[in-house]
C-alpha positions as CSV (number, residue, x, y, z in Angstrom):
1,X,-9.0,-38.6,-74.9
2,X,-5.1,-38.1,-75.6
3,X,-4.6,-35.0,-78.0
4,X,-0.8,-36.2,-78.3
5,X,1.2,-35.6,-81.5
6,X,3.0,-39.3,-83.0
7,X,6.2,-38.5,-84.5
8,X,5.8,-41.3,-87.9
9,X,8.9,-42.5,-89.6
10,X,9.9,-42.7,-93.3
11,X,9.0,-46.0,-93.9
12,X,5.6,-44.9,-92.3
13,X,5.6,-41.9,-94.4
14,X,6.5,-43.9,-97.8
15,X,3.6,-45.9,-97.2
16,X,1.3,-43.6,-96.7
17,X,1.7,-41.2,-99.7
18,X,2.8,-43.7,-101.9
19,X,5.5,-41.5,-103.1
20,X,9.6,-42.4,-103.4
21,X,11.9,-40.9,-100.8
22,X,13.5,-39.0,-103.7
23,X,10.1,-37.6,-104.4
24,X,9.8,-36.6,-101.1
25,X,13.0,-35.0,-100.0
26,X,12.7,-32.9,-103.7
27,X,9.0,-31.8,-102.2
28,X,10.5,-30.5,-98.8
29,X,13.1,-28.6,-100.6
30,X,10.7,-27.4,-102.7
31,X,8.4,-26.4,-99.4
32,X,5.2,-28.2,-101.1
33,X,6.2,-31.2,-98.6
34,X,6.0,-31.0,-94.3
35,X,9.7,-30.9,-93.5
36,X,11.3,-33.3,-90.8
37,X,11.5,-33.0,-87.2
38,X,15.0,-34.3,-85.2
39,X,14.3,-36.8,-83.0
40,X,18.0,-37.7,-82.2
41,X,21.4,-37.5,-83.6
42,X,20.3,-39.7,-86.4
43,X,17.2,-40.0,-86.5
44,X,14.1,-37.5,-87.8
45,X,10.7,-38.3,-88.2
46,X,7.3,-36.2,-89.4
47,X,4.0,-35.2,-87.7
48,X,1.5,-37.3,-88.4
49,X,-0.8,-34.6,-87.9
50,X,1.7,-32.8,-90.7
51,X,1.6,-35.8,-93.0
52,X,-2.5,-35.9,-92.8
53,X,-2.5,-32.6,-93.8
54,X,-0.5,-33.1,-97.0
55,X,-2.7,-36.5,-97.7
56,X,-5.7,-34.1,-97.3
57,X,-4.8,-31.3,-99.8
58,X,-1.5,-32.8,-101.5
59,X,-1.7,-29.9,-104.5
60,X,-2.6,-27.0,-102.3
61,X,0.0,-28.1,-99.4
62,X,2.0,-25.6,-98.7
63,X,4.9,-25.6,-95.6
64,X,3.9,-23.3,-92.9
65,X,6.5,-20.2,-92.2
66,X,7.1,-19.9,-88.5
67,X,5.8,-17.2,-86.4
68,X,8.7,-14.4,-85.7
């Protein structure tokens, strides 16, 4: 079994929260989001694993700080 992580784009992402891409840029600035991961020079995406965690707990999500 593969344990590998899918980077998932907006349109993905749109239609799996069912919120508005203003909602969702506000909620990453806000840190109660998962923030997006660079993928190219113009493209980003999420982890899915990040995004199934919000769909999980959407009120108690909170972004992770990284480890210094």
């Amino acid at each position: 079994m593969s344990n590998t992580e899918r980077i998932i784009r907006l349109k993905t992402v749109l239609d799996r929260t069912g919120l508005s891409r203003s909602t969702i840029y506000r909620k990453i600035a806000e840190g109660t989001f998962p923030s997006q991961v660079k993928i190219s020079i113009h493209g980003a995406g999420w982890h899915e694993s990040a995004i199934n965690r919000w769909i999980a707990d959407p009120v108690q999500y909170r972004e992770e700080e990284p480890a210094e």
